[in-house]
PAKE-888166 format. One record per residue (C-alpha): residue in one letter; x, y, z. Coordinates in steps of 0.25 Angstrom, whole numbers, plus 5000, padded with zeros to 4 digits. Last residue first. Example, Ala and Ser with C-alpha at 12.3 -4.5 7.8 and 13.67 -1.06 7.14 Angstrom:
PAKE-888166
S505549965029
A504949825031
This chain:
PAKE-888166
X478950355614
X479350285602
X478450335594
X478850475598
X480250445596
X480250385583
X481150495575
X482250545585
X481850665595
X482050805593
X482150895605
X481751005614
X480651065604
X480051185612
X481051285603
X480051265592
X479051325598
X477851215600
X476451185592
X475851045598
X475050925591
X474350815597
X473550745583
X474350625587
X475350645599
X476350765601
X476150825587
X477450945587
X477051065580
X478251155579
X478451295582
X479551405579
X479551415563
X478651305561
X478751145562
X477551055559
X477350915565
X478350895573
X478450755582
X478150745596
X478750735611
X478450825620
X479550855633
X479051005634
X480551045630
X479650975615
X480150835612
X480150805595
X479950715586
X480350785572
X479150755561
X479150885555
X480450965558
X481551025567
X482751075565
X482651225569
X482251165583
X483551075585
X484451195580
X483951275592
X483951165602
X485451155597
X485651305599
X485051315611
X485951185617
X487251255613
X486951385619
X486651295631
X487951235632
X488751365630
X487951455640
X488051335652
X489251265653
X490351345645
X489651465645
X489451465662
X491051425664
X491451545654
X490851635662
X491251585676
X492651585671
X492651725665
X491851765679
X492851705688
X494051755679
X493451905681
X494351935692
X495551865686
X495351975674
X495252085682
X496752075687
X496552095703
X497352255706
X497952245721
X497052305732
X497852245742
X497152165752
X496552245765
X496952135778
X496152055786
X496651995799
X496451855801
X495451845814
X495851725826
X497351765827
X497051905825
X496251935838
């Protein structure tokens, strides 16, 4: 019955270098900063940038997708008027984007 089942044999229990076992996992590692820790460490820290710069008058898009100007600016919220006599209070951090000058009349 060996022709149709290969035999198995016990391999030798030589000593693996425990370095080229962890390869994989270096690999892996450095894979996962490079394309997804990096990338979003670098977008944090530009949304952050963005909301400590913002002032009276900006337009802005909130994450919910409003679109206003800032009225007043506080340490951690803004007033953001939507429509005439329509204004809201949000977290700083809620402010997705500034927009160039003009936008809400041109919308």
């Amino acid at each position: 019955m060996d022709f149709l089942i290969a035999s198995a044999y016990a391999q030798d229990a030589a000593p693996q270098n425990s370095l080229l076992s962890f390869l994989p996992l270096i690999v892996i590692f450095v894979v996962f900063y490079f394309l997804l820790i990096r990338p979003q460490m670098k977008r944090a820290k530009e949304h952050k940038a963005l909301v400590t710069q913002l002032a009276n008058g900006d337009e802005v898009v909130t994450t919910g997708g409003m679109l206003g100007k800032i009225t007043s600016v506080g340490d951690s919220f803004v007033t953001i008027e939507l429509a005439e006599n329509v204004k809201v209070k949000l977290q700083k951090h809620a402010v997705a984007s500034v927009m160039p000058k003009g936008t809400i009349k041109s919308a």
